[in-house]
N, C-alpha and C positions, 0 to 999 in steps of 0.2 A: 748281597753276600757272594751269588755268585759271579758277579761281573767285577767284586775288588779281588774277587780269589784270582783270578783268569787274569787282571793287570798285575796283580802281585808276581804270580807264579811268572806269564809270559814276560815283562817287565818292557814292551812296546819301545822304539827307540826314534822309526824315524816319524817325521810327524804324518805322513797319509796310515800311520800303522795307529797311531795315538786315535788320531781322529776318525779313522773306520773303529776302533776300542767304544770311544765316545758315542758316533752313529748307533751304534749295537746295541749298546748300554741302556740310552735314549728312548728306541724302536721299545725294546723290550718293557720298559718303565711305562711307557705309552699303554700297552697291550696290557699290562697287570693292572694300572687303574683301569683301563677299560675307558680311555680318551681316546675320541675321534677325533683326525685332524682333519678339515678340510682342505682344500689350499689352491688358489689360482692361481696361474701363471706357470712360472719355470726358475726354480732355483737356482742362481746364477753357477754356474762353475767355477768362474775365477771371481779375480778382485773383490771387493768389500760390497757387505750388504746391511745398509741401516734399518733399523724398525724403530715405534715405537716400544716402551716397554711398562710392562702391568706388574708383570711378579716373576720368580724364581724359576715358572715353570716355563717362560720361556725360551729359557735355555735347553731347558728338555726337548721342546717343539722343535722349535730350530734343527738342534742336534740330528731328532728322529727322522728328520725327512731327507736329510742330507750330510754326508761327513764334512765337516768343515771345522775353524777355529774360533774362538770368544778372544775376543778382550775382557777382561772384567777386573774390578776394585782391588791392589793390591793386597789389602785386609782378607780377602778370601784364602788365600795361601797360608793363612796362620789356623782356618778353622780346623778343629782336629776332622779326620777321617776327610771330610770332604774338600778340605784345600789338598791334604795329597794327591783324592785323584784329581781333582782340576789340574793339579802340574802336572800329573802324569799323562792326561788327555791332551796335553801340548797350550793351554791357556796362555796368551800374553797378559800381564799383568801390567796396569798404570795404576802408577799414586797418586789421588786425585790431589790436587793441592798443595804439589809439589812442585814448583816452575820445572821444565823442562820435562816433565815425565813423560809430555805424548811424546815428542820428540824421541827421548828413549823407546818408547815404544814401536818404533816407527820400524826397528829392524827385526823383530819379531813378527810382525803385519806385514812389511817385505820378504822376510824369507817366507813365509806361509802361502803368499801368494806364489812368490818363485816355485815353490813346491807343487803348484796348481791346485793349492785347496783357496775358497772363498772365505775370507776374514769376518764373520758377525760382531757386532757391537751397536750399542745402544747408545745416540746421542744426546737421550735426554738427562743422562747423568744416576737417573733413580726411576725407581717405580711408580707408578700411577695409579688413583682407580680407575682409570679409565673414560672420565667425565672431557679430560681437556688434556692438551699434550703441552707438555712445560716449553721450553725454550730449546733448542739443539746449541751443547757445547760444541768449538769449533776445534777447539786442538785435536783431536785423534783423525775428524773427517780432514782437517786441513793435510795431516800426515798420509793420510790414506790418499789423497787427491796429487802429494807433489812426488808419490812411490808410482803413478801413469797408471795404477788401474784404473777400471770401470769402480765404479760406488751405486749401486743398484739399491731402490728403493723396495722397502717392504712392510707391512703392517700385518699387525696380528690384534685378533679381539676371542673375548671366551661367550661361551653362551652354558645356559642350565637348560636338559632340554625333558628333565625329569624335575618331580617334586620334589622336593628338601627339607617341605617344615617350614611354617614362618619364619620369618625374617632373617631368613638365608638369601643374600646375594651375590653376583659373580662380583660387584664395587668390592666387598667385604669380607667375602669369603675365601675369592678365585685372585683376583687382585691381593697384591701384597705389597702395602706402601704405608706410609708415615711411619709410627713409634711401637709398631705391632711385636708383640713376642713369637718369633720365627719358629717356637717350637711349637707353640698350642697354635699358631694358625697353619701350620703345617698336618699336626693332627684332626685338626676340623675339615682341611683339603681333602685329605685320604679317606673323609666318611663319606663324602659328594658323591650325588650318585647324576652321571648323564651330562656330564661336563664336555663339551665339545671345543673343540681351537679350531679360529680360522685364519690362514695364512694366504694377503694376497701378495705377490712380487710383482714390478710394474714390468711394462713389454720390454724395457729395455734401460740403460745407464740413465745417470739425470744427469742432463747438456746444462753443466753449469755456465752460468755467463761470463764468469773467470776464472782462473788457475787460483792454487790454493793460497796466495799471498792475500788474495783478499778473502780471508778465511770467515771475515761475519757474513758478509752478502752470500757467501758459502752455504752457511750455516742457517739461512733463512730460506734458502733454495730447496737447501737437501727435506727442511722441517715440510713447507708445501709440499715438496713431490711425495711425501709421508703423507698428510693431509689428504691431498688426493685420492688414495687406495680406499681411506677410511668413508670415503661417501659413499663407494659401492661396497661396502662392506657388508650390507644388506640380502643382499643379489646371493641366489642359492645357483650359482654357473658353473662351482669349483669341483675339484674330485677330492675322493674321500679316501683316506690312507686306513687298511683293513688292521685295526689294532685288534681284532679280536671277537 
């Protein structure tokens, strides 16, 4: 309530003012569940940064550690309360299954970047339990790839580092994918007690073998260098963001 109050009343316009709103909002949300993020590496500052992706609160994650912009699912801009503020937080929007939508999207992703915020989005199209990573779509990375930024590789996993009662897990509880009711797993998220996020980013851009015309081999490169992160995902080397 208090961070729609603050976008309503300030009403934010240019997008590093949207997306420090966002950061803020994020941080804060972090701190009242009382989620630790861990996180290796170094948030890129510009250009695009891909992850894998599990559930809703990744976008929180993201957010809190850094100001920056989402792509996400046209459909979100119509939820009440929470699609206004994604628009208001500067969100580009694509319609999945649209022809030409990355494409459209491509100048919201370029001005973001021109503005020196870092573009997040998610190539595997939807969420995961976190068992196996689907395929990476190629249209948004191909757009992101022929706009000359860098495309920095990044992964995220959750852990429980408290008890929760049988047959509570992060696949089921923390994770948010298939045909789940968004409201009751939402409500079951916010009982969790000792939920932790780990965010690694790789040392540096992934040296694609070509430009983005050949946008599948693209797409299987970017998925790898994602893959990657996930084996040392284990390894406790990262630092810890003080939520509280």
């Amino acid at each position: 309530m208090v961070a729609g109050t603050e976008l309503a009343v300030k009403r934010p316009q240019t997008r590093e003012q949207r997306a420090d709103w966002l950061h803020r909002f994020c941080a804060r949300a972090m701190r009242g569940m009382g989620i630790e993020i861990d996180f290796v590496g170094r948030f890129p500052e510009r250009g695009s940064v891909i992850s894998n992706h599990l559930s809703y609160v990744d976008i929180v994650v993201f957010a809190a550690l850094h100001p920056c912009v989402f792509v996400a699912k046209a459909e979100i801009a119509a939820w009440p309360v929470v699609g206004w503020m994604t628009t208001m937080s500067g969100t580009v929007y694509v319609a999945r299954g649209h022809g030409g939508s990355a494409m459209k999207a491509r100048r919201g992703m370029q001005d973001t970047v021109d503005a020196g915020l870092p573009v997040v989005f998610f190539p595997e199209g939807t969420t995961t339990n976190g068992r196996q990573m689907l395929k990476f779509h190629s249209g948004l990375l191909a757009q992101a790839m022929l706009g000359g930024g860098p495309v920095t590789a990044a992964h995220v996993r959750y852990s429980l580092v408290a008890d929760n009662g049988p047959g509570v897990s992060v696949a089921d509880d923390v994770c948010y994918w298939g045909n789940r009711n968004m409201l009751a797993h939402i409500f079951k998220f916010l009982g969790l007690r000792g939920v932790r996020a780990e965010v690694r980013f790789a040392d540096g851009p992934i040296a694609f073998s070509s430009d983005g015309v050949h946008r599948k081999l693209a797409a299987v490169e970017a998925r790898a260098a994602v893959a990657a992160l996930a084996v040392g995902a284990n390894e406790s080397t990262g630092q810890t963001v003080n939520q509280g």
